[in-house]
mmCIF file of the N, C-alpha and C atoms, coordinates in Angstrom:
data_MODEL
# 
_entry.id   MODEL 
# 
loop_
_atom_site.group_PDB 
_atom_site.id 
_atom_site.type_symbol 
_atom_site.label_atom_id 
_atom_site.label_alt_id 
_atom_site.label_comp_id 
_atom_site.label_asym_id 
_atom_site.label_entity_id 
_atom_site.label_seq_id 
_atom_site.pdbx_PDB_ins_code 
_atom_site.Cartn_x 
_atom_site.Cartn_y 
_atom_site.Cartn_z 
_atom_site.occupancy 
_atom_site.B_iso_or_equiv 
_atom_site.pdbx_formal_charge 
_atom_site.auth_seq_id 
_atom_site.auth_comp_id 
_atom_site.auth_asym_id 
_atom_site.auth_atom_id 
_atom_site.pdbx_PDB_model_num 
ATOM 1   N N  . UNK A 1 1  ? 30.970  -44.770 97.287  1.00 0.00 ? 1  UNK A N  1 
ATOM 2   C CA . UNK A 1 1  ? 29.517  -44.764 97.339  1.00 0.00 ? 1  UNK A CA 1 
ATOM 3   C C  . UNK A 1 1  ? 29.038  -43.379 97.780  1.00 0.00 ? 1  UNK A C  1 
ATOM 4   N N  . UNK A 1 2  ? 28.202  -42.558 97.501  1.00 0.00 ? 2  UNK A N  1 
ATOM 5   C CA . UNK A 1 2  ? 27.828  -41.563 97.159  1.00 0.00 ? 2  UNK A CA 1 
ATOM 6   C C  . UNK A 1 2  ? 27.056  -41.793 98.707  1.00 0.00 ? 2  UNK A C  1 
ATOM 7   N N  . UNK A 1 3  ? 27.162  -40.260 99.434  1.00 0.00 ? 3  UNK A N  1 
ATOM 8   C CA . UNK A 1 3  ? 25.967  -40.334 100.920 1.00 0.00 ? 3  UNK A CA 1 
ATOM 9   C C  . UNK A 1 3  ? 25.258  -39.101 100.469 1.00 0.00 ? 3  UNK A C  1 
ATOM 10  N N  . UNK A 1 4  ? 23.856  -39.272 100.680 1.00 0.00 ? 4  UNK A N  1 
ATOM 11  C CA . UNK A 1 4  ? 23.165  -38.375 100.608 1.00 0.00 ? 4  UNK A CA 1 
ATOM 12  C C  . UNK A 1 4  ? 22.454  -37.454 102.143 1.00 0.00 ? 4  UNK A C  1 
ATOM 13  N N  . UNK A 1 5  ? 21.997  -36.367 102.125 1.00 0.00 ? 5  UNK A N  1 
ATOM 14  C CA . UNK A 1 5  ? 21.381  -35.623 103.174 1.00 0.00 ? 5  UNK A CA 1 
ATOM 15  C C  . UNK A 1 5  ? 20.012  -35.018 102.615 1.00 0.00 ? 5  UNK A C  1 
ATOM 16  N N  . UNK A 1 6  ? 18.725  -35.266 103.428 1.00 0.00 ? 6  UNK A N  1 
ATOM 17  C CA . UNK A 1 6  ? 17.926  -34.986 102.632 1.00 0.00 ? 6  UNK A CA 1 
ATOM 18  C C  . UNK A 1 6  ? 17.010  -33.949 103.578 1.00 0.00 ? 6  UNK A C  1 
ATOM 19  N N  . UNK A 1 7  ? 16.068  -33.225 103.017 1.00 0.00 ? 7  UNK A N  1 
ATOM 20  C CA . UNK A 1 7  ? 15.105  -32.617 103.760 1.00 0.00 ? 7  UNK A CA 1 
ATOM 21  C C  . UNK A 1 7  ? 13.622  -32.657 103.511 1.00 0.00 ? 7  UNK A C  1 
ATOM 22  N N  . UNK A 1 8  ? 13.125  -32.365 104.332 1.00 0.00 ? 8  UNK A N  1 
ATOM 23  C CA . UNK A 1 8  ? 11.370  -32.407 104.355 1.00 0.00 ? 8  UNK A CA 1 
ATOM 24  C C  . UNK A 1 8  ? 11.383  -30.692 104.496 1.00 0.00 ? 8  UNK A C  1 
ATOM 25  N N  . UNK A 1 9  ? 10.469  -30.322 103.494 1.00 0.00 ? 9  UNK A N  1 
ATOM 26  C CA . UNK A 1 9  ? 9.934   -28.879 103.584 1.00 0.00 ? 9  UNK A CA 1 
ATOM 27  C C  . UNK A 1 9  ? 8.297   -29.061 103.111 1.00 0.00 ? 9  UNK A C  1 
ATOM 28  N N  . UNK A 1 10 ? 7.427   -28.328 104.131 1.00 0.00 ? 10 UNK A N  1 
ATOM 29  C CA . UNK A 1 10 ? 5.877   -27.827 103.630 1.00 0.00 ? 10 UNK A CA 1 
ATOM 30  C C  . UNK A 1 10 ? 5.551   -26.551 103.578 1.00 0.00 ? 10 UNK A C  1 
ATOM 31  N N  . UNK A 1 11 ? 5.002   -26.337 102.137 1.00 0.00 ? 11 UNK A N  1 
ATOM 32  C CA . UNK A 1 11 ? 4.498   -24.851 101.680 1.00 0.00 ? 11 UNK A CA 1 
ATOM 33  C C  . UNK A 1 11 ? 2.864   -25.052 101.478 1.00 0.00 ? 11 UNK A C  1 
ATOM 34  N N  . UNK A 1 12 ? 2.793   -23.932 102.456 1.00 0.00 ? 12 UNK A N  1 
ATOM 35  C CA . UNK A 1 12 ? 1.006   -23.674 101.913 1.00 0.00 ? 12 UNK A CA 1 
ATOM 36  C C  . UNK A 1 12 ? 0.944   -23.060 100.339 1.00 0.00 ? 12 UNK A C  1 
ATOM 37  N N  . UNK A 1 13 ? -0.446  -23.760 99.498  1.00 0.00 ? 13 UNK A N  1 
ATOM 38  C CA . UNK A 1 13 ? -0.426  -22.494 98.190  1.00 0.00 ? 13 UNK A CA 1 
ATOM 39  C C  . UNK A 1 13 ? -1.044  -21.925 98.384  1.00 0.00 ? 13 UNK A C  1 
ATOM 40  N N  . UNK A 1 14 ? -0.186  -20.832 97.875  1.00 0.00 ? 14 UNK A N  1 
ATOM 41  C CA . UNK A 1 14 ? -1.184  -19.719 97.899  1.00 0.00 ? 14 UNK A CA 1 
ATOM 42  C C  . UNK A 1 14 ? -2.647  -19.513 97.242  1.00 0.00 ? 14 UNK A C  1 
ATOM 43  N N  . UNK A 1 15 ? -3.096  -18.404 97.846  1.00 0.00 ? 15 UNK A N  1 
ATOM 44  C CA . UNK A 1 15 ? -5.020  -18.262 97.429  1.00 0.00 ? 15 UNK A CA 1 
ATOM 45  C C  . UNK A 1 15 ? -4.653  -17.738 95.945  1.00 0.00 ? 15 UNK A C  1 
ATOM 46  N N  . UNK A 1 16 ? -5.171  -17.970 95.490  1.00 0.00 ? 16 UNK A N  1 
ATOM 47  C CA . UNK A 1 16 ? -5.353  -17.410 94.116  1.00 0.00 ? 16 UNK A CA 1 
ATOM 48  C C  . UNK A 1 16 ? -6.395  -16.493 93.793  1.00 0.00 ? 16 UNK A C  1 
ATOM 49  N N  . UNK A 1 17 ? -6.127  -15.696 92.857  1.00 0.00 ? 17 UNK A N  1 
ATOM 50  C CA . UNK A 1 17 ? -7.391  -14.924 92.451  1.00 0.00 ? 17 UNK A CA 1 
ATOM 51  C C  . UNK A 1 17 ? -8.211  -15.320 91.057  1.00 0.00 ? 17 UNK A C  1 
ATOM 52  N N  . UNK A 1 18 ? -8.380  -16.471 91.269  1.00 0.00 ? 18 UNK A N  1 
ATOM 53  C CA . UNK A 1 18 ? -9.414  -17.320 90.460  1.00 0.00 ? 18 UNK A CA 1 
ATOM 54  C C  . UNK A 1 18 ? -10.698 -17.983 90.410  1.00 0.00 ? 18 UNK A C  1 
ATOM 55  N N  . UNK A 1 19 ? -11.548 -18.521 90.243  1.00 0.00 ? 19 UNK A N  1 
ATOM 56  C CA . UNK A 1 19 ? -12.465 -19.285 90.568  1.00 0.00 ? 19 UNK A CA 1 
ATOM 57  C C  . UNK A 1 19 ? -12.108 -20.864 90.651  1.00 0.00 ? 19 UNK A C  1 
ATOM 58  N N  . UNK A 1 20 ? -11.963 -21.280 91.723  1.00 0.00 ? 20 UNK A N  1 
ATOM 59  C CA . UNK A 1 20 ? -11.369 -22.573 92.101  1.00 0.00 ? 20 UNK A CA 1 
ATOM 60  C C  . UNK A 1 20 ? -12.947 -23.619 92.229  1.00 0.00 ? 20 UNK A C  1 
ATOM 61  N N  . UNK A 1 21 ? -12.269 -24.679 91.715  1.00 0.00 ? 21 UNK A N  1 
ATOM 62  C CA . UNK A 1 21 ? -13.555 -26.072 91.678  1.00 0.00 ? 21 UNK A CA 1 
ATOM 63  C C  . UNK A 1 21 ? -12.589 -27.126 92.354  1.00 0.00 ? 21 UNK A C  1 
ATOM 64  N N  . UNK A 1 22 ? -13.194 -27.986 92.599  1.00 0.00 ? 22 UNK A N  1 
ATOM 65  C CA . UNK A 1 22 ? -12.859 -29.189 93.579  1.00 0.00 ? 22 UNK A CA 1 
ATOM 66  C C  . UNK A 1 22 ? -13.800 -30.419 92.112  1.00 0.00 ? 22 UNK A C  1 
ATOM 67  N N  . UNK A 1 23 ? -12.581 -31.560 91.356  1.00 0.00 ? 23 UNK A N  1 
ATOM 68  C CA . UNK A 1 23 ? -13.056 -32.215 90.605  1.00 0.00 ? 23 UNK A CA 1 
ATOM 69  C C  . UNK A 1 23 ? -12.209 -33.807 91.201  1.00 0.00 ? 23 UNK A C  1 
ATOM 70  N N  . UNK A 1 24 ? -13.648 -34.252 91.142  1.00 0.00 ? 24 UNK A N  1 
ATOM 71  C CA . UNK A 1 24 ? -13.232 -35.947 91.343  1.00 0.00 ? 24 UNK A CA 1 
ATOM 72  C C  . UNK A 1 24 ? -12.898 -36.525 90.692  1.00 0.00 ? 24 UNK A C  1 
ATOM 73  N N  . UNK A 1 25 ? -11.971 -37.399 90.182  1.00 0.00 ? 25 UNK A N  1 
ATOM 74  C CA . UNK A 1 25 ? -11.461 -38.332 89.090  1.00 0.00 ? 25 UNK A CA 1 
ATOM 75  C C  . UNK A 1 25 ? -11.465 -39.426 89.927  1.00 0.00 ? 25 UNK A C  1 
ATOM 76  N N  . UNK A 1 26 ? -12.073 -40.760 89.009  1.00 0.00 ? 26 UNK A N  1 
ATOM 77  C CA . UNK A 1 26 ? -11.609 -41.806 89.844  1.00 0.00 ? 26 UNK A CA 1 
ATOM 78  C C  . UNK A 1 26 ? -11.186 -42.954 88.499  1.00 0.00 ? 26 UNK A C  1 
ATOM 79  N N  . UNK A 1 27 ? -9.758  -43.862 88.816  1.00 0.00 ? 27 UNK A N  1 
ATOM 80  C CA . UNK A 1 27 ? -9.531  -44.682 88.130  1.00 0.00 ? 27 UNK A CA 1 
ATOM 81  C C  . UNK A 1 27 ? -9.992  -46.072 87.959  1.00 0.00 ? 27 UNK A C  1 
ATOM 82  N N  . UNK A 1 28 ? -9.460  -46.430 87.092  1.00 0.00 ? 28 UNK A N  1 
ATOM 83  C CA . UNK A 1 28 ? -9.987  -48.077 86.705  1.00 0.00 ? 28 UNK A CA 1 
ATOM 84  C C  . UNK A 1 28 ? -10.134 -49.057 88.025  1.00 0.00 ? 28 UNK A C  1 
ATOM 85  N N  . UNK A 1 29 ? -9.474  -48.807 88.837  1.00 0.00 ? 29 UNK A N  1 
ATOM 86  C CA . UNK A 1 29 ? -9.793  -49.469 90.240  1.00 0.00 ? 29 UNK A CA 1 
ATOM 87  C C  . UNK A 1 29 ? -10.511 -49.460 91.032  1.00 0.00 ? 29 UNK A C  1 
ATOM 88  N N  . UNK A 1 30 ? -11.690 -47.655 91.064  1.00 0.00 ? 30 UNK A N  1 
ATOM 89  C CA . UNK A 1 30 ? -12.238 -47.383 91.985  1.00 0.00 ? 30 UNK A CA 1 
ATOM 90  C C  . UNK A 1 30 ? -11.372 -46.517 92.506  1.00 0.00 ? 30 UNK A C  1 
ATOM 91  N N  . UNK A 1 31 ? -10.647 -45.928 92.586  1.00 0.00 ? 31 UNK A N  1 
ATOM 92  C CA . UNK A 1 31 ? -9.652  -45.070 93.604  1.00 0.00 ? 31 UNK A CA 1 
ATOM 93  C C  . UNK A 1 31 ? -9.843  -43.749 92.983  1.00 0.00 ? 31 UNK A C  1 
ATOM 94  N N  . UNK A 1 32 ? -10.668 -42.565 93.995  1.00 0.00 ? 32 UNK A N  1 
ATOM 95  C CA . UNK A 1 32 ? -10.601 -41.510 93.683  1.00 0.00 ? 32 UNK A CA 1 
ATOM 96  C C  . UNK A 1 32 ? -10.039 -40.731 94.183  1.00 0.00 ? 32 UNK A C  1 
ATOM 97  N N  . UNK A 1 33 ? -9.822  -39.564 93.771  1.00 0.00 ? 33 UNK A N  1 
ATOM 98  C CA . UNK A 1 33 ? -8.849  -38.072 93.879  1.00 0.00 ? 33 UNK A CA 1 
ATOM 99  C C  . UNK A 1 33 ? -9.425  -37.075 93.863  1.00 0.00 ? 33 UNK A C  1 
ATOM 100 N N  . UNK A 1 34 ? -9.625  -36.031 94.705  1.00 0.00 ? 34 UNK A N  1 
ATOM 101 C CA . UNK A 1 34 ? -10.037 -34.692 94.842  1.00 0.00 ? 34 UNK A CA 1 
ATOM 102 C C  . UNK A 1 34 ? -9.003  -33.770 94.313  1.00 0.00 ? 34 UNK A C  1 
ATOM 103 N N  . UNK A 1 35 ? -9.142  -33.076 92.953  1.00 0.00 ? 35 UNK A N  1 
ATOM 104 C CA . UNK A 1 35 ? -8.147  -31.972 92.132  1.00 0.00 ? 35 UNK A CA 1 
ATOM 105 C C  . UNK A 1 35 ? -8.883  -30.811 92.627  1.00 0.00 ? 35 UNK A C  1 
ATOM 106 N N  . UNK A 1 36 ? -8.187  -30.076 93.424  1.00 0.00 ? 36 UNK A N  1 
ATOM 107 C CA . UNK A 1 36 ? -8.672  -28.414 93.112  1.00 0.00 ? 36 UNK A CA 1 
ATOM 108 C C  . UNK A 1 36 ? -8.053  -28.159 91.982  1.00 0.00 ? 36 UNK A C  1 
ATOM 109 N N  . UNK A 1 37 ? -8.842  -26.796 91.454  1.00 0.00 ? 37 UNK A N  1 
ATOM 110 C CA . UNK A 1 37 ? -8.808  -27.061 90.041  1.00 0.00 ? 37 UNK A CA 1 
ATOM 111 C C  . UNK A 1 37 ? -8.654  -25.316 90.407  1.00 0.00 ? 37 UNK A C  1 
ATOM 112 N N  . UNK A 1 38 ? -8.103  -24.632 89.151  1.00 0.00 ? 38 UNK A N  1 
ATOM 113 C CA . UNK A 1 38 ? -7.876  -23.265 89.214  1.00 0.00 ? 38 UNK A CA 1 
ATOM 114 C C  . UNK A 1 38 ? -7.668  -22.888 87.925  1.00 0.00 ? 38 UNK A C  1 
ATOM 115 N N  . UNK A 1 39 ? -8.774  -21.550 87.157  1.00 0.00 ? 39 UNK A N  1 
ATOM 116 C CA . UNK A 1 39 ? -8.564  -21.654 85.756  1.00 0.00 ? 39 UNK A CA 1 
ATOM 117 C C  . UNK A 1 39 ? -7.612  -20.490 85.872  1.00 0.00 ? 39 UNK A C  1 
ATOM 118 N N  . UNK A 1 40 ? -6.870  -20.210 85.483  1.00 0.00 ? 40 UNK A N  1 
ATOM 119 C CA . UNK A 1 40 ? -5.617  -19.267 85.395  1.00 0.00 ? 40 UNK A CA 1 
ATOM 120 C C  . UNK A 1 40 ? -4.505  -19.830 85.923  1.00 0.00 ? 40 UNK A C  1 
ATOM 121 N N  . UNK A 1 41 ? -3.357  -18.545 85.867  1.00 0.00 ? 41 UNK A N  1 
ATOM 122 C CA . UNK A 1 41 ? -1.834  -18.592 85.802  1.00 0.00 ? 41 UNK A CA 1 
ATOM 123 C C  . UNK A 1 41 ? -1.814  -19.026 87.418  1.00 0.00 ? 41 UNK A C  1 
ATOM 124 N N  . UNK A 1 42 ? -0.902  -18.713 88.187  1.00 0.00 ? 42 UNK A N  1 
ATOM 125 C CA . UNK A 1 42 ? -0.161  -18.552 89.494  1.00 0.00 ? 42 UNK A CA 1 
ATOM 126 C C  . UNK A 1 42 ? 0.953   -19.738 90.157  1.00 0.00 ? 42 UNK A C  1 
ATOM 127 N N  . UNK A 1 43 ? 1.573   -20.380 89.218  1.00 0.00 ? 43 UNK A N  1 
ATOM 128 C CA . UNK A 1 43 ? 2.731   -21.309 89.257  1.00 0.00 ? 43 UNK A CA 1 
ATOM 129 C C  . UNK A 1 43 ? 3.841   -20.420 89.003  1.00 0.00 ? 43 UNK A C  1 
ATOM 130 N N  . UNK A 1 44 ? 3.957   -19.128 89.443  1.00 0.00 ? 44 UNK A N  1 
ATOM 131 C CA . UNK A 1 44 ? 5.304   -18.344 89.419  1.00 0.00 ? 44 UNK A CA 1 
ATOM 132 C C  . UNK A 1 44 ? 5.702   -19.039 91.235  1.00 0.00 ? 44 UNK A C  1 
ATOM 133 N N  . UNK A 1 45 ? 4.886   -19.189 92.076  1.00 0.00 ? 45 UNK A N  1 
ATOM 134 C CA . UNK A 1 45 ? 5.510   -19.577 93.688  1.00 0.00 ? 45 UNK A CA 1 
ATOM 135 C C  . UNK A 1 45 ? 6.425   -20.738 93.011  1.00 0.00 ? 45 UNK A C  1 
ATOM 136 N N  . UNK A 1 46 ? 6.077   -22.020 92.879  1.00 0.00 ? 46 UNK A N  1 
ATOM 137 C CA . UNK A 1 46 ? 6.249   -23.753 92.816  1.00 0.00 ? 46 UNK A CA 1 
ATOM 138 C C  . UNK A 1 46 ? 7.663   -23.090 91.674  1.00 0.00 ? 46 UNK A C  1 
ATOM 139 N N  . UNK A 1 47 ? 7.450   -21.857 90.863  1.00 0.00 ? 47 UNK A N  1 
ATOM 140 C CA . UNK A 1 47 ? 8.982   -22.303 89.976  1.00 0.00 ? 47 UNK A CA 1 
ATOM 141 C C  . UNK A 1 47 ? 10.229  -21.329 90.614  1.00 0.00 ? 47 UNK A C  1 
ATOM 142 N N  . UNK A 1 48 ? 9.827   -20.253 91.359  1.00 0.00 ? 48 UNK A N  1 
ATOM 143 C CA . UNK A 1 48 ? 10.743  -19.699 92.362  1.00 0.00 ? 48 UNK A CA 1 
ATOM 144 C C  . UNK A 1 48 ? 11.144  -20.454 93.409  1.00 0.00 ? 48 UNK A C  1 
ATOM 145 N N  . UNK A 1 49 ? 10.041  -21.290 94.040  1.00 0.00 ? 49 UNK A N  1 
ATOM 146 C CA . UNK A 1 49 ? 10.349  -22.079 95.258  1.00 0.00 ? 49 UNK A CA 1 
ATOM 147 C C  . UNK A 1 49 ? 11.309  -23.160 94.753  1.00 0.00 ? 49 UNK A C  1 
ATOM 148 N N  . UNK A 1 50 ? 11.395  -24.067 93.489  1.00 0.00 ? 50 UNK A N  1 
ATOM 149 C CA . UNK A 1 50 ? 12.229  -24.809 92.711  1.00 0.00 ? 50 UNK A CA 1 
ATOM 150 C C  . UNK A 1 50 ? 13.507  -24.364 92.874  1.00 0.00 ? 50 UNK A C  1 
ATOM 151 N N  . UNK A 1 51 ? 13.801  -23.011 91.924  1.00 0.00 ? 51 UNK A N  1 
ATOM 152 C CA . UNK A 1 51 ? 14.651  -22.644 91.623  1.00 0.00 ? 51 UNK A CA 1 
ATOM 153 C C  . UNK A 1 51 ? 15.689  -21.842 92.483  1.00 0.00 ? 51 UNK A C  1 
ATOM 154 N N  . UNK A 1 52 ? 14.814  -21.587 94.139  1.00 0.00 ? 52 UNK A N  1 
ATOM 155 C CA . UNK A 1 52 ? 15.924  -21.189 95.002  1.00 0.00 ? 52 UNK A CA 1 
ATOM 156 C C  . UNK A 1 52 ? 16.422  -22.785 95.731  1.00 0.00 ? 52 UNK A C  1 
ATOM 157 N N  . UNK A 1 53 ? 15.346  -23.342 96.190  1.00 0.00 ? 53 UNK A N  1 
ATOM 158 C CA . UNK A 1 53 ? 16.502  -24.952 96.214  1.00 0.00 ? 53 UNK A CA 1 
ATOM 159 C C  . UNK A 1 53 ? 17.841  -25.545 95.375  1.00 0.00 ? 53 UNK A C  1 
ATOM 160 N N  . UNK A 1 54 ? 17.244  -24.987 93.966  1.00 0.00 ? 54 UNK A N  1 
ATOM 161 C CA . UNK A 1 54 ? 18.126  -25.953 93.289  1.00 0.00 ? 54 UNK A CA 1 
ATOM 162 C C  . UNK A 1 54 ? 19.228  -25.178 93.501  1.00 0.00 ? 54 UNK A C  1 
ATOM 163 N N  . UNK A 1 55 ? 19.620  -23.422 93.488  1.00 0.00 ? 55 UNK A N  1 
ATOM 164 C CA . UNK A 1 55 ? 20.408  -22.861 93.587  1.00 0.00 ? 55 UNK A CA 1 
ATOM 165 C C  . UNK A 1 55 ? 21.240  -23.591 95.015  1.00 0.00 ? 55 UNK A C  1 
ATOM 166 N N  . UNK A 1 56 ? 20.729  -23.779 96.052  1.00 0.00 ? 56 UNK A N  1 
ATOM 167 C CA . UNK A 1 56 ? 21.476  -24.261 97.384  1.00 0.00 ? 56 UNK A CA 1 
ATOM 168 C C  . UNK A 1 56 ? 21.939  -25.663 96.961  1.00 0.00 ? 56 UNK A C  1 
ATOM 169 N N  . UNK A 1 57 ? 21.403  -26.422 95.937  1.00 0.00 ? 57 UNK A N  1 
ATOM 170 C CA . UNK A 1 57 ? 22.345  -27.497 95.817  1.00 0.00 ? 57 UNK A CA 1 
ATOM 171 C C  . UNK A 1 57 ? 20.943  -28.733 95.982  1.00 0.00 ? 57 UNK A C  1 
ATOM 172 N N  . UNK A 1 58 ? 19.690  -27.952 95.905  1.00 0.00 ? 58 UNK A N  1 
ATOM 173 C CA . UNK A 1 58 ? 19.067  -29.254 96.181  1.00 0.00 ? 58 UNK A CA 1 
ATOM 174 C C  . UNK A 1 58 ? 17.990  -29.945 94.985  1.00 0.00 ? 58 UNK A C  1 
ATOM 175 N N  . UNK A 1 59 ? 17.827  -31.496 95.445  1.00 0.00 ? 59 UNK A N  1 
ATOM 176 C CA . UNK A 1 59 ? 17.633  -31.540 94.384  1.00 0.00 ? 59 UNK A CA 1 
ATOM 177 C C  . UNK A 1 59 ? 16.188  -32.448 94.533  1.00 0.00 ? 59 UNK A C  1 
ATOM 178 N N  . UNK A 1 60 ? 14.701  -32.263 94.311  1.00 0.00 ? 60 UNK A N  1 
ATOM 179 C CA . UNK A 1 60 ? 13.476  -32.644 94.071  1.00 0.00 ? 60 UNK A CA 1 
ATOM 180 C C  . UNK A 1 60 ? 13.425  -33.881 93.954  1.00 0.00 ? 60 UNK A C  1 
ATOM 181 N N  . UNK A 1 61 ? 13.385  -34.633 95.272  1.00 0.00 ? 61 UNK A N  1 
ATOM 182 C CA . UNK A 1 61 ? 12.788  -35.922 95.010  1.00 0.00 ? 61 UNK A CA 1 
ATOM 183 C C  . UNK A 1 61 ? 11.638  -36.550 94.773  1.00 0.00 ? 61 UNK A C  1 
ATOM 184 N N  . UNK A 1 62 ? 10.568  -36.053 95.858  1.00 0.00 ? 62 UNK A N  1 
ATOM 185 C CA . UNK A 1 62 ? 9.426   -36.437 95.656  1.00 0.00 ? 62 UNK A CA 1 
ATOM 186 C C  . UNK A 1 62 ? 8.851   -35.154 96.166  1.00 0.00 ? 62 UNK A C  1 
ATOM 187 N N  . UNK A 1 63 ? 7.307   -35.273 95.332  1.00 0.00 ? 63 UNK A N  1 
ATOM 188 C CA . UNK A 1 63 ? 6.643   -34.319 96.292  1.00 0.00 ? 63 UNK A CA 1 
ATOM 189 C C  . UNK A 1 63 ? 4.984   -34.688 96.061  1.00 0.00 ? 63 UNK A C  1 
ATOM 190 N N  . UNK A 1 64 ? 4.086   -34.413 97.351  1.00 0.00 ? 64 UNK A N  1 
ATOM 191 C CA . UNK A 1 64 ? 2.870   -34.701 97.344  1.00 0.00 ? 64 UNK A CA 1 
ATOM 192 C C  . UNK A 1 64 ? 1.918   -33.278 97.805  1.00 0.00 ? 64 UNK A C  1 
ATOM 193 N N  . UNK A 1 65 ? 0.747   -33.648 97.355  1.00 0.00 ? 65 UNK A N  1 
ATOM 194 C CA . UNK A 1 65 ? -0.002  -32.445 97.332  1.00 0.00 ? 65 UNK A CA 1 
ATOM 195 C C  . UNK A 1 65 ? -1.492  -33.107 98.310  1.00 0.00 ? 65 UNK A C  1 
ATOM 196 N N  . UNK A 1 66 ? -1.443  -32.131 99.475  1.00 0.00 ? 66 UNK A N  1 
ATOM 197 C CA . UNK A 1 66 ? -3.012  -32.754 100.401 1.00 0.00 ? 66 UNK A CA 1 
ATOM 198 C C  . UNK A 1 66 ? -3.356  -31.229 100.833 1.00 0.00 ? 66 UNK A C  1 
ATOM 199 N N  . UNK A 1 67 ? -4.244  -31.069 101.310 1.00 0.00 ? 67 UNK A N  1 
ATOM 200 C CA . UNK A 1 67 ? -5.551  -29.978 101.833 1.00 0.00 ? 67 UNK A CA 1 
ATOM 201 C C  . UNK A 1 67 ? -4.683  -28.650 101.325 1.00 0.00 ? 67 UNK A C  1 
ATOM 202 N N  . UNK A 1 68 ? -4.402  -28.564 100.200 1.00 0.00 ? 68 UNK A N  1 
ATOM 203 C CA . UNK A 1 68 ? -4.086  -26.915 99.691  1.00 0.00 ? 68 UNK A CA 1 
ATOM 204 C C  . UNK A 1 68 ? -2.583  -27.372 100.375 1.00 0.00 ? 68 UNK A C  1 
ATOM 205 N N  . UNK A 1 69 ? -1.645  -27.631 100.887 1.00 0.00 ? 69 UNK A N  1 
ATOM 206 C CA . UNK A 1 69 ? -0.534  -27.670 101.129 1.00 0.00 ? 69 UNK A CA 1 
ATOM 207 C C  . UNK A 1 69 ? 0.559   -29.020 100.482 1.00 0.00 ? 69 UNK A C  1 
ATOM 208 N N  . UNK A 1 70 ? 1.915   -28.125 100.122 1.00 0.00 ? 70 UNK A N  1 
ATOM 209 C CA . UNK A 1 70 ? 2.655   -29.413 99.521  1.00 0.00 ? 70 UNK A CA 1 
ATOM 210 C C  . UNK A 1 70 ? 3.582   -30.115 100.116 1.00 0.00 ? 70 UNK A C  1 
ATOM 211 N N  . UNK A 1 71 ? 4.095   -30.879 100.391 1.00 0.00 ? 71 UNK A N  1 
ATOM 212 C CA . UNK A 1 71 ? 5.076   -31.046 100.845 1.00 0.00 ? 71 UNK A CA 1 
ATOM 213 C C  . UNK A 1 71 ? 5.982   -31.852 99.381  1.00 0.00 ? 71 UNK A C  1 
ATOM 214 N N  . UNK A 1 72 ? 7.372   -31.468 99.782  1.00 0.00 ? 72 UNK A N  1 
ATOM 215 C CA . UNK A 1 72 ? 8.797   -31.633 99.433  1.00 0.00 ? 72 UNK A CA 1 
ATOM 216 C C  . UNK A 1 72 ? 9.777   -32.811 100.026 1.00 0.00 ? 72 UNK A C  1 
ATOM 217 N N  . UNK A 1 73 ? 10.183  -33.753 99.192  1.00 0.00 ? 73 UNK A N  1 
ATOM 218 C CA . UNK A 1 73 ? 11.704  -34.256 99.587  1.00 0.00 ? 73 UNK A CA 1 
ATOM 219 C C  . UNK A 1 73 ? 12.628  -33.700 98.947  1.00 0.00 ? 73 UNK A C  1 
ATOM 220 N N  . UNK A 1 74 ? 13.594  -33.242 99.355  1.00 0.00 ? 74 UNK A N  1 
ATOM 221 C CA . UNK A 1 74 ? 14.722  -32.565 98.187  1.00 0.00 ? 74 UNK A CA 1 
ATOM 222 C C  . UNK A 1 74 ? 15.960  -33.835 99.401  1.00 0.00 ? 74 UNK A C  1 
ATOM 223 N N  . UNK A 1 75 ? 16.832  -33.911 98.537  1.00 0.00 ? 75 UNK A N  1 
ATOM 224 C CA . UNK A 1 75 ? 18.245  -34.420 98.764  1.00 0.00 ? 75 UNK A CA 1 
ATOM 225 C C  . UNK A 1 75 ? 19.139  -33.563 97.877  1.00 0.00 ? 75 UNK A C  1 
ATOM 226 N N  . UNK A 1 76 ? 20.472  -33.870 98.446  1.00 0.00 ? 76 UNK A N  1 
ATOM 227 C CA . UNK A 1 76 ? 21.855  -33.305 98.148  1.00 0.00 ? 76 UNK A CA 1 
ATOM 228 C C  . UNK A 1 76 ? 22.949  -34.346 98.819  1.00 0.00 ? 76 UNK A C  1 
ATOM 229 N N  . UNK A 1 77 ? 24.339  -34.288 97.992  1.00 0.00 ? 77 UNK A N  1 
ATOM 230 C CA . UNK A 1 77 ? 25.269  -35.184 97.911  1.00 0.00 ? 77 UNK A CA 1 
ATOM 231 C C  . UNK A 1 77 ? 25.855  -34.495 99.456  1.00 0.00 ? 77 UNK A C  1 
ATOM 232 N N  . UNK A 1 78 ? 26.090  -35.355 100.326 1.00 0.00 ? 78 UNK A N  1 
ATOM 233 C CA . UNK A 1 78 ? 26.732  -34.942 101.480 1.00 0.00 ? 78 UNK A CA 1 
ATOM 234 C C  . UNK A 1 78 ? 28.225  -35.022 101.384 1.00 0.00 ? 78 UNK A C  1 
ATOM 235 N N  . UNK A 1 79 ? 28.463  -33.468 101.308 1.00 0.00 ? 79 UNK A N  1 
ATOM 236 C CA . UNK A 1 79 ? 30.302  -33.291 100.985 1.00 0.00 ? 79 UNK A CA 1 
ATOM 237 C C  . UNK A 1 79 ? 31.248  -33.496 102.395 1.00 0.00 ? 79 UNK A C  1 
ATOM 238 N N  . UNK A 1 80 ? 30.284  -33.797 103.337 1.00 0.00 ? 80 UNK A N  1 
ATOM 239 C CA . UNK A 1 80 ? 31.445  -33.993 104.887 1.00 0.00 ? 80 UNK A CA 1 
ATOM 240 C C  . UNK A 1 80 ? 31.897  -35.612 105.005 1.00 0.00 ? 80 UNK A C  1 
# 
């Protein structure tokens, strides 16, 4: 049976040099969501920040997004 080791990491995003909006969506239930919204590029952080985890062995479980900051579950197979 396979043991896993996992971690919690939080990254602020960065400011962008865009014009940012704040858009409400709400679904069939009533349940709404505040999207900051950003018209341009700047997802080079989220695919460097990816891609030095995955290099250490880790691997993206979940992740959630609240007040401009993300947080991360990553796990990895525990070799001890």
């Amino acid at each position: 049976m396979s043991q896993w080791k996992y971690q919690i990491t939080f990254h602020q995003l960065p400011k962008l040099e865009c014009e940012e909006k704040e858009i409400i969506k709400c679904d069939q239930r009533g349940e709404c969501f505040v999207h900051d919204t950003c018209q341009g590029g700047g997802m080079e952080w989220i695919e460097a920040l990816f891609a030095k985890k995955g290099k250490e062995g880790w691997e993206l479980v979940q992740s959630g997004y609240h007040h401009r900051e993300l947080l991360c579950i990553w796990k990895m197979k525990d070799e001890s």
